[in-house]
VOPAGU-2260 file (C-alpha; in pm, 1 decimal, decimal comma):
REM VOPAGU-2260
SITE   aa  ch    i         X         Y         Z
SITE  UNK   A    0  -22721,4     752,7   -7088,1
SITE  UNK   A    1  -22658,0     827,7   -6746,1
SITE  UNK   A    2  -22317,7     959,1   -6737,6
SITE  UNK   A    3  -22320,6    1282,1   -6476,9
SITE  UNK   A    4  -22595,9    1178,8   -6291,0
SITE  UNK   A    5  -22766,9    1434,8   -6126,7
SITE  UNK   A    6  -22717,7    1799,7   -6241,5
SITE  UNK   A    7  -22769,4    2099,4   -6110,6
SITE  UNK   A    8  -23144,2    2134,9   -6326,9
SITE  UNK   A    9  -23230,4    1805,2   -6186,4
SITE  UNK   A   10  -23232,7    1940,5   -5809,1
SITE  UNK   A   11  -23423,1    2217,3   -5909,3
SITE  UNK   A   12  -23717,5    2088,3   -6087,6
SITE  UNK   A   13  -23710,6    1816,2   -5792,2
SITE  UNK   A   14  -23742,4    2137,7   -5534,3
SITE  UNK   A   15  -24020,2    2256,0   -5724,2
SITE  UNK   A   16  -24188,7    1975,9   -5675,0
SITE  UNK   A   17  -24062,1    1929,0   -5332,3
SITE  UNK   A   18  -24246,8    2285,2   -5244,6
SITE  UNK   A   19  -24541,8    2235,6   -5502,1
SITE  UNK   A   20  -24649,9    1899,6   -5315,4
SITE  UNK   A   21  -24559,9    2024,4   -4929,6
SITE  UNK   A   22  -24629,9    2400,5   -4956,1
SITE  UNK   A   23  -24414,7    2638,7   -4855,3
SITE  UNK   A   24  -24537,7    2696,2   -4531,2
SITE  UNK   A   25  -24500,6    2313,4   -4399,2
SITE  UNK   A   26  -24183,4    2234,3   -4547,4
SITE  UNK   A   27  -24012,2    2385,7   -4211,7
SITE  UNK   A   28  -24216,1    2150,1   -3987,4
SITE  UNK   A   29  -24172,3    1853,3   -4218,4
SITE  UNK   A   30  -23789,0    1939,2   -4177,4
SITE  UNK   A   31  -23751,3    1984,0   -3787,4
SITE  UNK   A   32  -24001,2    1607,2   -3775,9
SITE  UNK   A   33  -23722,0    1462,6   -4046,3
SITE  UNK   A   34  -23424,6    1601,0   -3777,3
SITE  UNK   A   35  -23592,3    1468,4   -3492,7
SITE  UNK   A   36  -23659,3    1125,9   -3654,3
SITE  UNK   A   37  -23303,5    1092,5   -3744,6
SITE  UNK   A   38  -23177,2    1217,2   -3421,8
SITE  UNK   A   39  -23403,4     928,1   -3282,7
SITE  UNK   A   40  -23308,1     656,8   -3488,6
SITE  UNK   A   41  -22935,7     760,7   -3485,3
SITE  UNK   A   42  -22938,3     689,1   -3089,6
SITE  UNK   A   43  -23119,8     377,5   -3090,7
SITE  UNK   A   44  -22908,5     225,1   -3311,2
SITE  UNK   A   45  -22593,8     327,0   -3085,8
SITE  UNK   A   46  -22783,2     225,7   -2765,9
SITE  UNK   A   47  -22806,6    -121,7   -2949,3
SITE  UNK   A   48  -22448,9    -120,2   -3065,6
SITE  UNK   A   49  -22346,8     -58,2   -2737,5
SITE  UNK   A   50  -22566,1    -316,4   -2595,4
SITE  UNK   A   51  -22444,2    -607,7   -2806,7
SITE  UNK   A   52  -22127,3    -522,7   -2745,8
SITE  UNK   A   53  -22119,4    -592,7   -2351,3
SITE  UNK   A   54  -22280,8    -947,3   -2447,2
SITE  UNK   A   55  -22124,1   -1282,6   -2568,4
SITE  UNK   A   56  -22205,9   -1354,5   -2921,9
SITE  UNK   A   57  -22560,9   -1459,8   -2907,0
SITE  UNK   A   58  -22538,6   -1632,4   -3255,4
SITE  UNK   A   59  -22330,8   -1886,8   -3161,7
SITE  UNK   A   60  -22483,4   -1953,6   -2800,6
SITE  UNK   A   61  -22257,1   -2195,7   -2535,5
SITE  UNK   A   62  -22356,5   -2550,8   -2580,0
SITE  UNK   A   63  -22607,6   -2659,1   -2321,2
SITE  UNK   A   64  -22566,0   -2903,1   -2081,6
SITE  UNK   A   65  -22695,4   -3278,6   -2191,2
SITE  UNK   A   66  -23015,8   -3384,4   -2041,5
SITE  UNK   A   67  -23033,3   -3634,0   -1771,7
SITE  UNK   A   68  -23159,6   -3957,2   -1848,7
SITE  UNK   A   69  -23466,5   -4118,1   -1654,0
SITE  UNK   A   70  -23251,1   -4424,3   -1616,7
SITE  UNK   A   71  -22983,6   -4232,7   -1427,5
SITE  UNK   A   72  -23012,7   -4173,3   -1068,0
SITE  UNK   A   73  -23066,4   -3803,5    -935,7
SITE  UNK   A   74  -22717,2   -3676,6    -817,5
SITE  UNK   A   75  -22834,4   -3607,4    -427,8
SITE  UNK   A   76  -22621,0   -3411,9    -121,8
SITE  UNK   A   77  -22623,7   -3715,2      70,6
SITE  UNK   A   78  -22936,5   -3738,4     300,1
SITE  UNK   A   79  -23212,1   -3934,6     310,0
SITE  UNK   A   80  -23551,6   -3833,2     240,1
């Protein structure tokens, strides 16, 4: 049923429609706001790609210390209070 996909009739009737619902006279503005959307999104996603890559893996964080038991005294430097 769908063996070549998309042909060259296909695009055209979906211009049509393209301009029909838009106008011709916005579709120029909606354009340049699509660009600048993508431009936007394309460089927060490499700022964040960049960032995770100068951190450790934060999925697997480093084991925490073990708590300190109530039982156990507090490790001290020596002097008296």
């Amino acid at each position: 049923m769908l063996r070549n996909g998309l042909e060259p009739w296909h695009l055209l009737i979906v211009a049509i429609v393209v301009i029909v619902l838009f106008g011709s006279k916005k579709l120029p503005d909606t354009a340049r706001s699509l660009g600048r959307s993508m431009r936007i999104l394309k460089s927060e996603a490499k700022a964040l790609k960049e960032e995770g890559a100068g951190e450790p893996d934060s999925r697997h964080p480093a084991p925490a210390a073990p708590p300190v038991s109530p039982s156990e005294p507090a490790a001290t430097d020596g002097r008296a209070r």
